[in-house]
C-alpha positions in Angstrom: 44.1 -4.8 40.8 40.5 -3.1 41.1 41.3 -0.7 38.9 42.4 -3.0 36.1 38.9 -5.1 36.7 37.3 -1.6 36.8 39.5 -1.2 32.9 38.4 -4.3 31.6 34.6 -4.0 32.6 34.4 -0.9 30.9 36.3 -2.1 27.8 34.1 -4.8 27.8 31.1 -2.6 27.8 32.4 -0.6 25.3 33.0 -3.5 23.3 29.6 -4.5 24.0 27.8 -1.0 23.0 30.5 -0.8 19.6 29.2 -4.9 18.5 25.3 -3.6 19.0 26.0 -0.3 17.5 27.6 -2.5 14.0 24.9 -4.6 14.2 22.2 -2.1 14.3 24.3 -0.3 11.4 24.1 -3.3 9.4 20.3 -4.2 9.8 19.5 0.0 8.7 21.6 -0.4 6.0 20.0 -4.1 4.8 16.5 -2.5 5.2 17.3 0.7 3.3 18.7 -1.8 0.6 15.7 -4.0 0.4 13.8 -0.2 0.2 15.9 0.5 -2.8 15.1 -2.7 -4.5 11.6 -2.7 -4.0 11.2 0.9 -5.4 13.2 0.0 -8.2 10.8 -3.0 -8.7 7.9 -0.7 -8.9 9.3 1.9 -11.0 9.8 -0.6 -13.1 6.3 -2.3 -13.5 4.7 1.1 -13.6 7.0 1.8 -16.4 6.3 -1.5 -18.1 2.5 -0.7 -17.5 3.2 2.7 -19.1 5.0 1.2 -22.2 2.1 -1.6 -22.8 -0.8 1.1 -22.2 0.8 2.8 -24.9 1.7 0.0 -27.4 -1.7 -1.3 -27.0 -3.4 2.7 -28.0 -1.0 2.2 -31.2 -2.4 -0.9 -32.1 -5.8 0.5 -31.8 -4.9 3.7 -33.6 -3.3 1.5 -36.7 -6.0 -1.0 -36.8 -8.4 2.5 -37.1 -6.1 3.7 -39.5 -5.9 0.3 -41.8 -9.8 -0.1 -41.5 -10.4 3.5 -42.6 -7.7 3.2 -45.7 -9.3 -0.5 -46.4 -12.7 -1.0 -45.5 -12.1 -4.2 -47.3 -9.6 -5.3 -43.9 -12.3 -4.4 -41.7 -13.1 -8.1 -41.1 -9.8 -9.5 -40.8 -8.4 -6.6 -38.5 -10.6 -7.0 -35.9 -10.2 -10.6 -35.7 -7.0 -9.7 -34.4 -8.4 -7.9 -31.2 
């Protein structure tokens, strides 16, 4: 009889350690998700800043071009600034 209580309290703690052990598995693995999203997120916006940065120095590089080619546009192309 004592040695089946001494069985069961120590399948119980093992039971114990294995439910803390999953649960600490499953936080690491949430946190390294929410990691992987955020990164993402900011790769992303840097990338998005990248792509306007350079749509905007096209703009400005046509606009040059078009006043250069027709002084006469001058006017009207940089009301569109």
């Amino acid at each position: 009889m004592k040695a089946k209580l001494e069985a069961d309290a120590e399948a119980a703690g093992e039971a114990a350690r294995l439910r803390q052990a999953i649960r600490w598995s499953r936080m690491l693995e949430a946190a390294y998700t929410e990691h992987d999203q955020r990164s993402q997120t900011a790769e992303q916006q840097a990338a998005a800043q990248r792509l306007a940065a350079a749509e905007a120095k096209q703009v400005h590089l046509l606009r040059e071009q078009l006043v250069s080619q027709h002084p006469e546009l001058a006017a009207y192309a940089h009301k569109q600034q």
